[in-house]
C-alpha positions as CSV (number, residue, x, y, z in Angstrom):
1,X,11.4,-4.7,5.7
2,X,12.5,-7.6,7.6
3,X,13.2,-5.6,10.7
4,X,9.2,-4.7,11.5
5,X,8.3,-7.6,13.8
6,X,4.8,-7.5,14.5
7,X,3.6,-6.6,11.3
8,X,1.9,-9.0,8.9
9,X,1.4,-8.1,5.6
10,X,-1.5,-9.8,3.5
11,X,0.0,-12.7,1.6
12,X,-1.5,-12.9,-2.1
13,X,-1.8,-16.4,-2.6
14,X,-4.0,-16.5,0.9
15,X,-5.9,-13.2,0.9
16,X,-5.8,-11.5,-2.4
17,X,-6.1,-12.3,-6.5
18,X,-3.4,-10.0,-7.3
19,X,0.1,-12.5,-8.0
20,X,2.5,-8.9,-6.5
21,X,2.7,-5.9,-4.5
22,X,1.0,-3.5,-6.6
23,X,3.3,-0.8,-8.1
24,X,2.8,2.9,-7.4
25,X,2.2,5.2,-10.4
26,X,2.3,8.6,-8.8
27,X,0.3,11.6,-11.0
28,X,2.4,14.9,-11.6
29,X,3.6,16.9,-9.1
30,X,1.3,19.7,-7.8
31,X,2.1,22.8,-5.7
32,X,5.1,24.9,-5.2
33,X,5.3,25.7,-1.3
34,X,3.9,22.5,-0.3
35,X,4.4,20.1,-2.9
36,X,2.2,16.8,-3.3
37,X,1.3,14.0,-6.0
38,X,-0.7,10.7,-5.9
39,X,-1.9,7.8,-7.5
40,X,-5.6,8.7,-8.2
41,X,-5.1,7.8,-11.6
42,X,-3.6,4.5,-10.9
43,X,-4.8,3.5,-7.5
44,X,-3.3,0.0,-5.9
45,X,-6.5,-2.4,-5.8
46,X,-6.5,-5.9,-4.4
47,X,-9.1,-8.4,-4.9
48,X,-9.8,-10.0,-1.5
49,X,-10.3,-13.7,-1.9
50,X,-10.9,-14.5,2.0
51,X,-11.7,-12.6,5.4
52,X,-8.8,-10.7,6.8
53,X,-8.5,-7.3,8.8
54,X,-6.2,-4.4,7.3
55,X,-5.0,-1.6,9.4
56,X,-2.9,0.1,7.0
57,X,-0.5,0.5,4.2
58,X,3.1,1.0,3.1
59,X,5.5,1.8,0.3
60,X,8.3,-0.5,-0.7
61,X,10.8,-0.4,-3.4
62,X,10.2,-4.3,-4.3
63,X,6.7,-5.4,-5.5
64,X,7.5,-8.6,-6.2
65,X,5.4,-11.2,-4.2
66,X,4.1,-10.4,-0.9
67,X,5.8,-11.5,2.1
68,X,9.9,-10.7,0.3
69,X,11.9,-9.1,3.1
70,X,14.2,-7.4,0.6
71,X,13.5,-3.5,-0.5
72,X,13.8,-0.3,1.3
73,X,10.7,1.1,3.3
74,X,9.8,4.6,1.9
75,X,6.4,5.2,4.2
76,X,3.7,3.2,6.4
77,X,0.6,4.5,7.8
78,X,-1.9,2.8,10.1
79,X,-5.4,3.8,9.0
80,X,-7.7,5.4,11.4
81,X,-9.7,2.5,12.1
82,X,-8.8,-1.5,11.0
83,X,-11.2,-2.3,8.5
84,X,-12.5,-6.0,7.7
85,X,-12.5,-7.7,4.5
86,X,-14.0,-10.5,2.9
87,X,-13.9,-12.6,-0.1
88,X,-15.0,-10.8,-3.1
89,X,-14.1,-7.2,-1.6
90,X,-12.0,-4.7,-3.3
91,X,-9.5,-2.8,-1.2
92,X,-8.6,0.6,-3.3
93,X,-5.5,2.4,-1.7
94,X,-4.8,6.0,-2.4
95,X,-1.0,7.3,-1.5
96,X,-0.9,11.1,-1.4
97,X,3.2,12.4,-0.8
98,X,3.7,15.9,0.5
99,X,6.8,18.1,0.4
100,X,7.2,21.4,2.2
101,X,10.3,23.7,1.4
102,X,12.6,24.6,4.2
């Protein structure tokens, strides 16, 4: 984690309610080819509590408070477009994983 200079990721007790990085609870896995599962059933929300702009998301093995350098990095994605936030927003973030066999 510590190793992505540039990056800043949204610090909970300056942009959003939640007190951790929000676990992911993937939904069974669908498909036999192509394989995916997500976390439509237990989507990551965040209660903005003050302006920001987020351009995307990522997956890390530690959800303890925001800002912890320590974990491994599963997956980031920018989103298509940055999207601004303000105090009293909720972000909702979906994470879809795919699998093709070889």
């Amino acid at each position: 984690m510590s190793s992505h200079s540039g990056w800043t990721e949204l610090v909970h007790t300056t942009k959003y309610d939640e007190t951790v990085r929000q676990t992911l609870t993937l939904g069974s896995i669908s498909g036999t080819t192509t394989s995916t599962c997500d976390n439509t059933s237990s989507k990551a929300t965040f209660s903005m509590n003050a302006t920001s702009t987020v351009a995307g998301a990522f997956v890390v093995s530690n959800n303890a408070t925001s800002s912890v350098t320590a974990g491994t990095l599963y997956g980031v994605v920018n989103f298509g477009s940055e999207r601004g936030v303000i105090s009293g927003d909720t972000l909702t973030v979906t994470v879809t994983l795919t699998a093709k066999t070889a």
